[in-house]
Backbone as JSON, one array per atom type, in Angstrom:
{
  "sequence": "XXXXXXXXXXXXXXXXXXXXXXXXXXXXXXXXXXXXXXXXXXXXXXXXXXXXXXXXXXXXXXXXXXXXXXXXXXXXXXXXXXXXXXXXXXXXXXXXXXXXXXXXXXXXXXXXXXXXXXXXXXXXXXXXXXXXXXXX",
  "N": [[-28.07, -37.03, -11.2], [-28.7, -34.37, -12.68], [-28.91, -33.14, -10.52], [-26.19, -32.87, -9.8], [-24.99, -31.3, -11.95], [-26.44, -29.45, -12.0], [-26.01, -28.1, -9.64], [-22.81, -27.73, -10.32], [-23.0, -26.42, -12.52], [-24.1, -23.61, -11.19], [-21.94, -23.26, -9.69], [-19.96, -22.38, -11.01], [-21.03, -20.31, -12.46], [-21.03, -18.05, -10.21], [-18.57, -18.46, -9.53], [-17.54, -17.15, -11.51], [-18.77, -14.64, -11.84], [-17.56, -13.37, -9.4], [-15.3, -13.45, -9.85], [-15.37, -11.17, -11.83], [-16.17, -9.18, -10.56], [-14.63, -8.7, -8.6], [-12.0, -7.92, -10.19], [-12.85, -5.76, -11.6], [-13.25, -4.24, -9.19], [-10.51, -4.24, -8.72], [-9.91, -3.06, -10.99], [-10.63, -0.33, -10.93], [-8.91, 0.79, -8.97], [-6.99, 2.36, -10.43], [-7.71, 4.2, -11.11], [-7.58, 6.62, -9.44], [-6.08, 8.93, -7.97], [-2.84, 10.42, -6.92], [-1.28, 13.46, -5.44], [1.83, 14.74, -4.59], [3.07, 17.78, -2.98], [6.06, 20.35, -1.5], [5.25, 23.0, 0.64], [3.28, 24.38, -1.36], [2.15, 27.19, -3.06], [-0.41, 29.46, -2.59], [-3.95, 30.64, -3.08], [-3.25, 33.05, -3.12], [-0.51, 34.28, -4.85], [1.44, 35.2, -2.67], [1.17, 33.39, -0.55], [1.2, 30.61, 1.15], [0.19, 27.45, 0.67], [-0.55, 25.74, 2.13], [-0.47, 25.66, 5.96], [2.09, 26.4, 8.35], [3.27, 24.05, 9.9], [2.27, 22.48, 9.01], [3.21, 21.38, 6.21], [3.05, 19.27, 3.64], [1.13, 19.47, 0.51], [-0.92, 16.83, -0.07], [-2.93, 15.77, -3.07], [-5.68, 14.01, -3.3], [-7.47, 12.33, -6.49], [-10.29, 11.14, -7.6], [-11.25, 9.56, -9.91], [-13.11, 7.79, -11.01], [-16.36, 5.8, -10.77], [-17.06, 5.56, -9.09], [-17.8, 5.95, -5.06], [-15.19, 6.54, -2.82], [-14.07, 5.79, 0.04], [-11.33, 5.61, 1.71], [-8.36, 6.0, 1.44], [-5.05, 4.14, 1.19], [-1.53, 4.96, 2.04], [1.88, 5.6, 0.92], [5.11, 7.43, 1.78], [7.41, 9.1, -0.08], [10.31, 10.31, -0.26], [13.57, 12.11, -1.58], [16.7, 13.18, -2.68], [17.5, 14.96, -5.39], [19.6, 13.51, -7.06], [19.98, 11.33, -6.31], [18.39, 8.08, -5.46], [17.4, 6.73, -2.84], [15.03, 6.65, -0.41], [14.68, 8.42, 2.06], [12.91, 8.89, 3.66], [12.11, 8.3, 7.16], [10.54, 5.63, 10.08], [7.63, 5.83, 10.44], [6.36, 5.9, 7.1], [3.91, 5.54, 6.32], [0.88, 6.47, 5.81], [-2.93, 7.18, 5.72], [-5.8, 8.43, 4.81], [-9.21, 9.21, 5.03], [-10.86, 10.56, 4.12], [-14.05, 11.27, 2.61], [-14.46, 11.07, -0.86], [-16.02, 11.7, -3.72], [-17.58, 10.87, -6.89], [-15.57, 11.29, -9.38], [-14.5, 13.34, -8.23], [-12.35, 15.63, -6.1], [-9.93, 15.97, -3.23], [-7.78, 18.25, -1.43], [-4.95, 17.95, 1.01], [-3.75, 18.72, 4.14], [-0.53, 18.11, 5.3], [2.02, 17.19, 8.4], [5.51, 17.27, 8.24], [7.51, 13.95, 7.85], [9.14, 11.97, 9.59], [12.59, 11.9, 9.33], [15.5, 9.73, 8.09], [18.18, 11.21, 8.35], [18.83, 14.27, 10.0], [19.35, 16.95, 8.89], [17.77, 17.32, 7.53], [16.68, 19.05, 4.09], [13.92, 19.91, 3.14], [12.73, 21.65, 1.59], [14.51, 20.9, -1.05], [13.84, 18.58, -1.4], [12.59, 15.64, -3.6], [9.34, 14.46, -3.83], [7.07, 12.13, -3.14], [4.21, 10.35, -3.75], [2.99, 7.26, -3.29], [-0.21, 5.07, -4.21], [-1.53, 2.94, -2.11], [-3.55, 1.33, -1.55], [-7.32, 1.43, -2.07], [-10.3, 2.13, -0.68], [-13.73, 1.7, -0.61], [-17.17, 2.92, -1.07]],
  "CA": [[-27.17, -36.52, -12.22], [-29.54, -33.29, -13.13], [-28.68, -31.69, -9.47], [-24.95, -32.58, -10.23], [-24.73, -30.65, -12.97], [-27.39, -27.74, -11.66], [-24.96, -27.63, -9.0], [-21.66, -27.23, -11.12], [-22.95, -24.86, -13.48], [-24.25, -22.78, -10.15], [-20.89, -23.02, -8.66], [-18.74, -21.79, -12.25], [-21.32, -18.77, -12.88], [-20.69, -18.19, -9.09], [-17.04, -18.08, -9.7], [-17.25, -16.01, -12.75], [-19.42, -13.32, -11.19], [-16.8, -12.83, -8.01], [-14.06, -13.04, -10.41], [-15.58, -10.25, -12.47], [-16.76, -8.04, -9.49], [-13.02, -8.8, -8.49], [-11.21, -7.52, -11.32], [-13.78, -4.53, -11.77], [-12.86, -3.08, -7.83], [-9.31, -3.88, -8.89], [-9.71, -1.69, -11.81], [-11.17, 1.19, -10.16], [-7.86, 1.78, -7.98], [-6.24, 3.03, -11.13], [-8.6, 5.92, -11.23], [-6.92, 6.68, -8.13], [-4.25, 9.3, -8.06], [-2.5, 11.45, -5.49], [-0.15, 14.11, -5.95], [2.47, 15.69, -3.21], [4.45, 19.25, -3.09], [6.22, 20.87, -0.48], [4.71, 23.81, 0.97], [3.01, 24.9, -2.55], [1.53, 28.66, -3.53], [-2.06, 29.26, -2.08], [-4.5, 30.92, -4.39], [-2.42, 34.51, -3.75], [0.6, 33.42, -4.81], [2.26, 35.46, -1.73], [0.6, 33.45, 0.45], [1.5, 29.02, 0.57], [-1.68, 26.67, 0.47], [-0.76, 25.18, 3.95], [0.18, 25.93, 7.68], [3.65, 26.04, 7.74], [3.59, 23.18, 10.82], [1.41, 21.06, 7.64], [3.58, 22.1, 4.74], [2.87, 18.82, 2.58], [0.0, 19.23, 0.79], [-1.17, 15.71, -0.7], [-4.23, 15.72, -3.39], [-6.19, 12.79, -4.43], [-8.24, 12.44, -7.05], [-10.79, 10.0, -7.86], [-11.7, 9.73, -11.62], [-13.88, 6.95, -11.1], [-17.77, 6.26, -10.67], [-17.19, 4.82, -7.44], [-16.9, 6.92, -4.17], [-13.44, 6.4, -2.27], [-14.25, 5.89, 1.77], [-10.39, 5.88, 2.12], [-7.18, 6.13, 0.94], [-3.69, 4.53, 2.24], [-0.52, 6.01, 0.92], [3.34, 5.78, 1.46], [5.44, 8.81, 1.39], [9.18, 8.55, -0.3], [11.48, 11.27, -0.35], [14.53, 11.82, -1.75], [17.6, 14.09, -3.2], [17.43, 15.26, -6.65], [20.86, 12.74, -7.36], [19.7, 10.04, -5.19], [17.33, 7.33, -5.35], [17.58, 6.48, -1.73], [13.63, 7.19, -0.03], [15.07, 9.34, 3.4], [11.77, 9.53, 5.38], [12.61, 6.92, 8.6], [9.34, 5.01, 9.79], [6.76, 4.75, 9.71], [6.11, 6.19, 6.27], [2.85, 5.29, 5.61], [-0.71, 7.22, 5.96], [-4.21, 7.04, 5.24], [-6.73, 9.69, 4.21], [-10.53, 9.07, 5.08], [-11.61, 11.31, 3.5], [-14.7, 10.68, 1.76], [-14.46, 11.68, -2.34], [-17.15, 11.41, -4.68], [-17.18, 10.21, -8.28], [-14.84, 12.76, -10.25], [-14.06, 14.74, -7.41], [-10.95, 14.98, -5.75], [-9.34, 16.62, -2.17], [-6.85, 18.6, -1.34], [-4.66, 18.17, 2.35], [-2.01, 19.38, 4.2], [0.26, 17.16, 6.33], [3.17, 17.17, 8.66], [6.96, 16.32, 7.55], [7.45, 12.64, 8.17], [11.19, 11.72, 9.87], [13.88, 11.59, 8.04], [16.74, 9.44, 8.68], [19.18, 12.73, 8.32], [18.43, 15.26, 10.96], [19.91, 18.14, 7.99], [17.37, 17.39, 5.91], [15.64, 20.65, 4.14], [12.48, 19.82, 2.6], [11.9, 22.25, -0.14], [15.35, 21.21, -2.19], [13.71, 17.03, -2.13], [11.91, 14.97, -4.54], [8.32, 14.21, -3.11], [7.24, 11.2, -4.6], [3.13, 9.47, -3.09], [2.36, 5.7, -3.67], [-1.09, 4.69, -2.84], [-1.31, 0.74, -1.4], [-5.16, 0.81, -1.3], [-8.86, 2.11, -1.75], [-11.75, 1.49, -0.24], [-14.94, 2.19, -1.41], [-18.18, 3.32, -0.28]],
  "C": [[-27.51, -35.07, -12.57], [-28.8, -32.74, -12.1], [-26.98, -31.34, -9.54], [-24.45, -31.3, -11.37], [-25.34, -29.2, -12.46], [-26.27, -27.15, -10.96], [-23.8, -27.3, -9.05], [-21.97, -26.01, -11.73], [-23.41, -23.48, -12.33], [-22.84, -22.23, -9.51], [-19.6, -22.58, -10.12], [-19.48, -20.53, -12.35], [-21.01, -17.97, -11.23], [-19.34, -17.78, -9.26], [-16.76, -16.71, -10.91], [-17.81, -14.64, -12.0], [-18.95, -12.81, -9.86], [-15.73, -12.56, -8.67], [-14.3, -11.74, -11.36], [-16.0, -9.02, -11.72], [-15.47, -7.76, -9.07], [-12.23, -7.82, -9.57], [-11.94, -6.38, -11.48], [-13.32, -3.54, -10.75], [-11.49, -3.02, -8.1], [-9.24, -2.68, -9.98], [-9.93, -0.52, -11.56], [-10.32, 1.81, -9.22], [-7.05, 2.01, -8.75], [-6.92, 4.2, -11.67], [-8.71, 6.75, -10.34], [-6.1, 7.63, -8.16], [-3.99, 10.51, -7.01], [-1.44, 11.81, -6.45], [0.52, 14.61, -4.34], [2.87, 16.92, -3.75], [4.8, 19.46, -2.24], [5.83, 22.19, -0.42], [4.09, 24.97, -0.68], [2.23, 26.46, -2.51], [0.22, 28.26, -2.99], [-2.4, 29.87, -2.96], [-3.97, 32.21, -4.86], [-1.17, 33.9, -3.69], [1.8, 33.86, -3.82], [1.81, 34.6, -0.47], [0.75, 31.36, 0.33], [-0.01, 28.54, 1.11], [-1.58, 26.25, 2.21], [-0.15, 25.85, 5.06], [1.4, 25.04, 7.7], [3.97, 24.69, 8.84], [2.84, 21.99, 9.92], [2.46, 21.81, 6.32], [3.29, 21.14, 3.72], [1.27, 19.11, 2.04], [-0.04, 18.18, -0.52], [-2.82, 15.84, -1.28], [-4.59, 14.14, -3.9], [-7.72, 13.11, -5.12], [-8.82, 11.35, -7.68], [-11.69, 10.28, -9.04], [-12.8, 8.55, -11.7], [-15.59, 6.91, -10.78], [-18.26, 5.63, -9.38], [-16.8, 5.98, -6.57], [-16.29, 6.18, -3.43], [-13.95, 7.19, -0.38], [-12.76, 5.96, 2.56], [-9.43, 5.34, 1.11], [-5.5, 5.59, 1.95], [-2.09, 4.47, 1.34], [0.76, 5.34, 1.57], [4.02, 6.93, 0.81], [6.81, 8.67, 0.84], [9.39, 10.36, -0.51], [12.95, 11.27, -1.25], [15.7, 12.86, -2.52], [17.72, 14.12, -4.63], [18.64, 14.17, -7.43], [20.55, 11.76, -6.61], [18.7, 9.0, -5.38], [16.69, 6.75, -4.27], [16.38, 7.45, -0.81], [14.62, 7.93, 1.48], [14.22, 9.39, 4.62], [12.33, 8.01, 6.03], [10.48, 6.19, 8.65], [8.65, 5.66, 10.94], [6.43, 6.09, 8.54], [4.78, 5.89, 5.64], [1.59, 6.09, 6.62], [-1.88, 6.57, 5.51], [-5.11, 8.18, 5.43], [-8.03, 8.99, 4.76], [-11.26, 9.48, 5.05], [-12.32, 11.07, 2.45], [-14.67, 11.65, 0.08], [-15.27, 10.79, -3.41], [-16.89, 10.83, -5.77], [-16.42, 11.44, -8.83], [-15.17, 13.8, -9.53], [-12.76, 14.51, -6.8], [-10.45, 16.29, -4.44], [-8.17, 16.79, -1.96], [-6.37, 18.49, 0.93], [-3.71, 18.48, 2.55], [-1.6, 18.34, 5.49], [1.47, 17.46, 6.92], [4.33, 16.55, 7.78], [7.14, 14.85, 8.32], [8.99, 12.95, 9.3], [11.45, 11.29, 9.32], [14.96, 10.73, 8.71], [18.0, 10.1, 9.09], [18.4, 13.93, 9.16], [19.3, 16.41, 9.79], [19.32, 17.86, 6.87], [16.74, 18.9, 5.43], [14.63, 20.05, 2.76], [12.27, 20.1, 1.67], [12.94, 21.45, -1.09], [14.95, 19.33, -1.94], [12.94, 16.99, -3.05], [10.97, 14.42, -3.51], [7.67, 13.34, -3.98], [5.48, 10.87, -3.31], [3.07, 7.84, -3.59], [1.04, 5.36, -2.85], [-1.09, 2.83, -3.45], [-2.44, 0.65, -1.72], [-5.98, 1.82, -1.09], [-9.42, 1.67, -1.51], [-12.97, 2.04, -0.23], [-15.76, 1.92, -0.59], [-19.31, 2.18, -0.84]]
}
């Protein structure tokens, strides 16, 4: 009866302490955040941050006390009147770029495809979603 019990209460603190390590890494991917622009100002403002064959440049920044072994993203697009995402597929990335505790990287990326061959870039809405982090 004794090991019954040893062995329950082993197997609930057990549960509690995965469900709390759980919920802890989940919380830490809202200290997560990316930004996009299209081809944005470099530090002279005659001069844009990226190579015009990379014009997005996507930052993330990790506010947390965890470091961030990767990052994976989806990219939406879309017309200032529109709600309708435009990039074709595959729309999704990943970064692996390693970022420290409260530090955060800047990149530059190609244009995705668009479903509209007349699209022009600068006059969309650049929107990031990230799916997932993974920690160091």
């Amino acid at each position: 009866m004794k090991k019954v019990i040893k062995v329950t209460i082993i197997c609930i603190v057990s549960l509690l302490v995965v469900g709390i390590v759980t919920a802890y890494l989940e919380s830490m991917h809202y200290f997560v955040s990316g930004t996009i622009q299209y081809n944005p100002p470099g530090i002279y403002q005659y001069e844009p941050m990226c190579n015009p064959e990379f014009p997005l440049y996507i930052e993330f920044k990790n506010r947390s006390i965890g470091t961030v072994s990767r990052i994976d993203f989806i990219l939406k697009a879309r017309y200032p009147d529109r709600s309708t995402n435009i990039i074709g597929s595959p729309n999704r990335g990943s970064s692996d770029h390693i970022i420290g505790r409260f530090d955060e990287v800047g990149l530059c990326y190609k244009l995705p495809l668009f479903i509209d061959s007349n699209v022009q870039p600068e006059n969309l809405i650049w929107e990031i979603a990230i799916t997932n982090v993974y920690w160091k």
